[in-house]
GULUMVO-239939 format. One record per residue (C-alpha): residue in one letter; chain; x, y, z. Coordinates in Angstrom, 1 decimal. Example, Ala and Ser with C-alpha at 12.3 -4.5 7.8 and 13.67 -1.06 7.14 Angstrom:
GULUMVO-239939
+------+-----+--------+--------+--------+
! type ! mol !     xx !     yy !     zz !
+------+-----+--------+--------+--------+
!    A !   A !   12.3 !   -4.5 !    7.8 !
!    S !   A !   13.7 !   -1.1 !    7.1 !
+------+-----+--------+--------+--------+
END
This chain:
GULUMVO-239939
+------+-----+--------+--------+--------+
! type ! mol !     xx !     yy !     zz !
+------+-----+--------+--------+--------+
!    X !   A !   69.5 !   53.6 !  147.7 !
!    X !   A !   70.2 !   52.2 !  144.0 !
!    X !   A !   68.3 !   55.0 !  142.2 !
!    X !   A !   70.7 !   57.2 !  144.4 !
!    X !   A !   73.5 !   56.1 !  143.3 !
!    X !   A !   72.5 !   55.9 !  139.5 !
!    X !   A !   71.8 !   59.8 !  139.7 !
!    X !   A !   75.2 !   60.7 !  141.4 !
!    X !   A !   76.7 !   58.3 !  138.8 !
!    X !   A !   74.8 !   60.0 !  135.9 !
!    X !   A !   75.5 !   63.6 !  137.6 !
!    X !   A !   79.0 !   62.5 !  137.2 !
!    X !   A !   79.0 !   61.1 !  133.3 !
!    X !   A !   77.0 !   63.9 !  132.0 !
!    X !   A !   78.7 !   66.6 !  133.7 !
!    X !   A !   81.6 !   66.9 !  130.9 !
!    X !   A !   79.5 !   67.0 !  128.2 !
!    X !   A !   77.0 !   69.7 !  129.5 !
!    X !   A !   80.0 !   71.8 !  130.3 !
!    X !   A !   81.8 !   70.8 !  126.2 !
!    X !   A !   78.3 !   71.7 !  124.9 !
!    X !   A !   77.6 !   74.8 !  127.1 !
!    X !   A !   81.4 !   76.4 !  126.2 !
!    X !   A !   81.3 !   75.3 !  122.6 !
!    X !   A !   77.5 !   76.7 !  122.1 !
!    X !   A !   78.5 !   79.8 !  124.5 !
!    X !   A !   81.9 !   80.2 !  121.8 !
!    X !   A !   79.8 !   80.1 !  118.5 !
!    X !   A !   77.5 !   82.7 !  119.8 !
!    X !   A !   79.7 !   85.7 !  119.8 !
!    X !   A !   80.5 !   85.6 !  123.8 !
!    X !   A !   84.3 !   83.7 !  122.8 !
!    X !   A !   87.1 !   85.9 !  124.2 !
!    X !   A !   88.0 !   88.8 !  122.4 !
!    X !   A !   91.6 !   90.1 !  123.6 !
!    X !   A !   94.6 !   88.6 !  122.2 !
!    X !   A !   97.6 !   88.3 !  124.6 !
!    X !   A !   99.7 !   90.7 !  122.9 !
!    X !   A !   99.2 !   94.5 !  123.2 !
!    X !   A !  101.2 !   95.3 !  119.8 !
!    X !   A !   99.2 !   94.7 !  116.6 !
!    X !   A !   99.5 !   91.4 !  115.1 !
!    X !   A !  100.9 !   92.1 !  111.3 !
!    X !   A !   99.4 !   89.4 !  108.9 !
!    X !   A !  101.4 !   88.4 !  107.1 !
!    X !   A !  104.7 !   89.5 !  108.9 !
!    X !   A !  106.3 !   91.6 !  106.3 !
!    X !   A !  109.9 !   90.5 !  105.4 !
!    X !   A !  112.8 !   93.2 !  105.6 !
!    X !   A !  114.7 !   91.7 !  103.1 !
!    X !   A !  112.0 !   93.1 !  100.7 !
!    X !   A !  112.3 !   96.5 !  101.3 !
!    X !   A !  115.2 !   97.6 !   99.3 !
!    X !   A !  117.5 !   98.5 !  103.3 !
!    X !   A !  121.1 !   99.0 !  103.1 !
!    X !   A !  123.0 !   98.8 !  106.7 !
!    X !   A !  126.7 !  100.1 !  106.6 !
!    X !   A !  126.7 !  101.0 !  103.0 !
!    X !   A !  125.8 !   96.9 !  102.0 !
!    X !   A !  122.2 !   95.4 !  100.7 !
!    X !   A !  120.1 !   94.6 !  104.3 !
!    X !   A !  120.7 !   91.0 !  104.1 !
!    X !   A !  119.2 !   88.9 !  107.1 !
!    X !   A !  121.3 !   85.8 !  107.1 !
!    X !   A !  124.5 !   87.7 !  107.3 !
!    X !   A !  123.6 !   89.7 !  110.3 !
!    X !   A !  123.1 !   88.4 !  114.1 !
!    X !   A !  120.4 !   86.6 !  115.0 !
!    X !   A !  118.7 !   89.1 !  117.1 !
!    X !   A !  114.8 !   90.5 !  117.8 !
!    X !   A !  115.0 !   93.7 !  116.2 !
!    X !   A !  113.4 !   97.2 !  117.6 !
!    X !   A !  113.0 !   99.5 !  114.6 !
!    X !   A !  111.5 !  103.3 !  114.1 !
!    X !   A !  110.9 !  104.8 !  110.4 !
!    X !   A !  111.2 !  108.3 !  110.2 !
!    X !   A !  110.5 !  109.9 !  106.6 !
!    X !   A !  111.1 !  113.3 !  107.4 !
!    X !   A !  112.2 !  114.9 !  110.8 !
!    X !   A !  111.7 !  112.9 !  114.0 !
!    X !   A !  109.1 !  115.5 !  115.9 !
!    X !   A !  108.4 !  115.0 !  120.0 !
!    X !   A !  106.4 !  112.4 !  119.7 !
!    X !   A !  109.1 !  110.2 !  117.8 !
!    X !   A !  111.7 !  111.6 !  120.0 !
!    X !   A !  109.8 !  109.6 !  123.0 !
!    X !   A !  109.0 !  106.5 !  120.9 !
!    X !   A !  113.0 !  106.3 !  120.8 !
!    X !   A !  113.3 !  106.8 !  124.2 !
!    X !   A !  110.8 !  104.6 !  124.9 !
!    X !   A !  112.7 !  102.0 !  122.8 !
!    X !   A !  115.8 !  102.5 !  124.7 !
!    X !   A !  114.6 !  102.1 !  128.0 !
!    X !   A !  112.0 !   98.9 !  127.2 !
!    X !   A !  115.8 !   97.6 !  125.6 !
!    X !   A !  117.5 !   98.1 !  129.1 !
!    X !   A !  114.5 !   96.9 !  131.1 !
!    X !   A !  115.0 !   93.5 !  129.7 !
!    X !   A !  117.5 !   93.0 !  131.7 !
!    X !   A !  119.9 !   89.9 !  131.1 !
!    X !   A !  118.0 !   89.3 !  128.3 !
!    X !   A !  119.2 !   92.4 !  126.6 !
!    X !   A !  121.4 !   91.4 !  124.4 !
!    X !   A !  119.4 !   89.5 !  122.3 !
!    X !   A !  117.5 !   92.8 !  121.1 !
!    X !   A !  118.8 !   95.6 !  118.8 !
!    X !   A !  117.6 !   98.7 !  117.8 !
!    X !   A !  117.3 !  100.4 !  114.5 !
!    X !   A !  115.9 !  103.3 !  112.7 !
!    X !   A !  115.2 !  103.7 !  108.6 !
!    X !   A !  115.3 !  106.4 !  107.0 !
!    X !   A !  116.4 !  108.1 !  103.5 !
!    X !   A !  119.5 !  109.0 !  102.6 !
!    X !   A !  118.0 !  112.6 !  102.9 !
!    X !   A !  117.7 !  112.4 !  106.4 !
!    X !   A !  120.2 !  110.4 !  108.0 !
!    X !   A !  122.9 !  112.8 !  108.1 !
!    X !   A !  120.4 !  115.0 !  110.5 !
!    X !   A !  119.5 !  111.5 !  112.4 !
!    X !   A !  122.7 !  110.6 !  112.9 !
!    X !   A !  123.6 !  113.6 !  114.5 !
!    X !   A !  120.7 !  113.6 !  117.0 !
!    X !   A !  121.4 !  110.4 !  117.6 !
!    X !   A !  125.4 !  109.9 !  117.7 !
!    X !   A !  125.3 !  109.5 !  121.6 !
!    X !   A !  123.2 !  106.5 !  121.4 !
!    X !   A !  126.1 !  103.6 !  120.6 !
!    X !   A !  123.0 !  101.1 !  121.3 !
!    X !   A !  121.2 !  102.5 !  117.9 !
!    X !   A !  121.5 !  101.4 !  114.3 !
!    X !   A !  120.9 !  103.0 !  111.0 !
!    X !   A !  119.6 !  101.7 !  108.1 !
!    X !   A !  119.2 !  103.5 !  104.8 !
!    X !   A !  116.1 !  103.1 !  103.1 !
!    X !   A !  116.4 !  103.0 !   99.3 !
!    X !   A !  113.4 !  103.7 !   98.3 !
!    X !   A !  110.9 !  105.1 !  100.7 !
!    X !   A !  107.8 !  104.7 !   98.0 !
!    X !   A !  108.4 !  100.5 !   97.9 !
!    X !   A !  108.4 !  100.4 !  101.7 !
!    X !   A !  104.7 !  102.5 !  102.3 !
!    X !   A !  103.4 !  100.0 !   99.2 !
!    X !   A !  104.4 !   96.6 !  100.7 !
!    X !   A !  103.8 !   98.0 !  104.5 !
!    X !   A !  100.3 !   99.0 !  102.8 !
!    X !   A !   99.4 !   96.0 !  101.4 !
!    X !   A !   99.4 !   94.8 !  105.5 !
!    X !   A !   97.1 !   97.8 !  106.6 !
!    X !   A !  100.3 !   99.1 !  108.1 !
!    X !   A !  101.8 !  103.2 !  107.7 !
!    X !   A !  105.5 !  102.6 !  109.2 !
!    X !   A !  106.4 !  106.2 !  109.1 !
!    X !   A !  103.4 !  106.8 !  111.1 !
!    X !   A !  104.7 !  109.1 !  114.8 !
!    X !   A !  104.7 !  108.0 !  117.2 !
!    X !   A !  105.7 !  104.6 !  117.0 !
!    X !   A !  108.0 !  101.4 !  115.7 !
!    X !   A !  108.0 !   97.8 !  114.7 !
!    X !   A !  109.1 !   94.4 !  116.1 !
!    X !   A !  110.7 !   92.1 !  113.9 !
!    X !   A !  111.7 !   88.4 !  114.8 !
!    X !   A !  115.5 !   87.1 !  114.4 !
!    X !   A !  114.4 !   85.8 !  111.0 !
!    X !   A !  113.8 !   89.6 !  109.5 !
!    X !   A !  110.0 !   89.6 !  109.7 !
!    X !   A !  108.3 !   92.6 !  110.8 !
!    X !   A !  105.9 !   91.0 !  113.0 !
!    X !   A !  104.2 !   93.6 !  115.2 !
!    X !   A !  103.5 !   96.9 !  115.1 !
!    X !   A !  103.7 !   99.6 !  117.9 !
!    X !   A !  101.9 !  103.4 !  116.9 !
!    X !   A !   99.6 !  105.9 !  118.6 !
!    X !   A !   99.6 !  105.8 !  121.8 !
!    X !   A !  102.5 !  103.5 !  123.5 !
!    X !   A !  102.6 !  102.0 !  126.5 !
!    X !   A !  106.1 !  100.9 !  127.5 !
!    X !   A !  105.0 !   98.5 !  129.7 !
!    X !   A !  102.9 !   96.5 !  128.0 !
!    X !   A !  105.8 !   96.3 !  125.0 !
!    X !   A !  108.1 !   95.1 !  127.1 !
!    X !   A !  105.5 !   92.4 !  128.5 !
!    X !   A !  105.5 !   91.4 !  124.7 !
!    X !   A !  108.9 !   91.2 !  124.2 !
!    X !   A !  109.6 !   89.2 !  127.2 !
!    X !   A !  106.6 !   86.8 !  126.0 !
!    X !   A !  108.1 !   86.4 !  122.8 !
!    X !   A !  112.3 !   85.9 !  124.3 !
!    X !   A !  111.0 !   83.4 !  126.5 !
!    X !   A !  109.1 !   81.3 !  124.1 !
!    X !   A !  112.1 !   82.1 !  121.3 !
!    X !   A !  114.8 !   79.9 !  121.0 !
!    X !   A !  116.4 !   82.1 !  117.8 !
!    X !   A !  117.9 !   85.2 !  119.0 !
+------+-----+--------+--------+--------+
END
């Protein structure tokens, strides 16, 4: 009956360190998980849009002077074909899906001065949307670049936190969804914004 008792009682002692040692052996050899939680692409390190040379109504892009807000943002170099037509609309209605939690997302596009006038007229029934003017398109594919990142790249946009950093990245083939799954992770564990 005592020797009964000692195996339960050893069952019992060595039972957490089997399992420590089975999951930590089990991690190291290559069967860890491999899926992050987000579906957007991770950009390391978040690239910071006061760096990019912006201008929003006719001022310098500066961060600290605008509302704190998680920003939705589409570049568009030349014209915005079908497929970046839908990334906008699929911006617009991951925005309005948020529900009461809207508010604490804008939307943007960049582009150069060459093509806002045509943007702004495609888009002038869309009070929701903000242009910025990108200075100098060149500085922006360099420093996105250097990030393994083509901005301008259809269909698509980037996520950037309250603070201006362009965090995660959105191109090929887009599932609104799973976006807005991302941006609801990141409002509920967000106190800025």
């Amino acid at each position: 009956m005592k020797r009964k008792g000692f195996l339960i009682a050893l069952i019992i002692f060595a039972t957490p360190f089997l399992v420590i040692s089975l999951s930590t052996f089990w991690y190291y050899a290559g069967f860890g998980p491999k899926a992050t939680v987000n579906y957007g692409k991770m950009i390391n390190p978040p690239v910071d849009l006061g760096r990019l040379d912006l201008e929003l109504d006719f001022q310098p892009l500066n961060i600290d002077s605008m509302e704190r807000k998680w920003m939705i943002i589409h570049f568009v170099d030349q014209r915005c074909n079908e497929d970046c037509l839908e990334a906008f609309y699929f911006s617009k209605q991951i925005k309005t899906a948020i529900g009461r939690e809207q508010e604490r997302v804008q939307r943007f596009y960049v582009s150069s001065p060459k093509t806002q006038d045509n943007l702004k007229m495609l888009f002038q029934s869309d009070l929701n949307l903000k242009s910025i003017t990108a200075k100098n398109i060149d500085l922006i594919k360099k420093q996105m670049l250097q990030v393994g990142l083509d901005p301008f790249k259809q269909p698509g946009f980037l996520l950037a936190d309250p603070l201006g950093n362009v965090i995660l990245s959105y191109q090929g083939e887009i599932d609104p969804k799973k976006i807005l799954s991302d941006i609801k992770k990141l409002l509920r564990a967000s106190k800025v914004g």
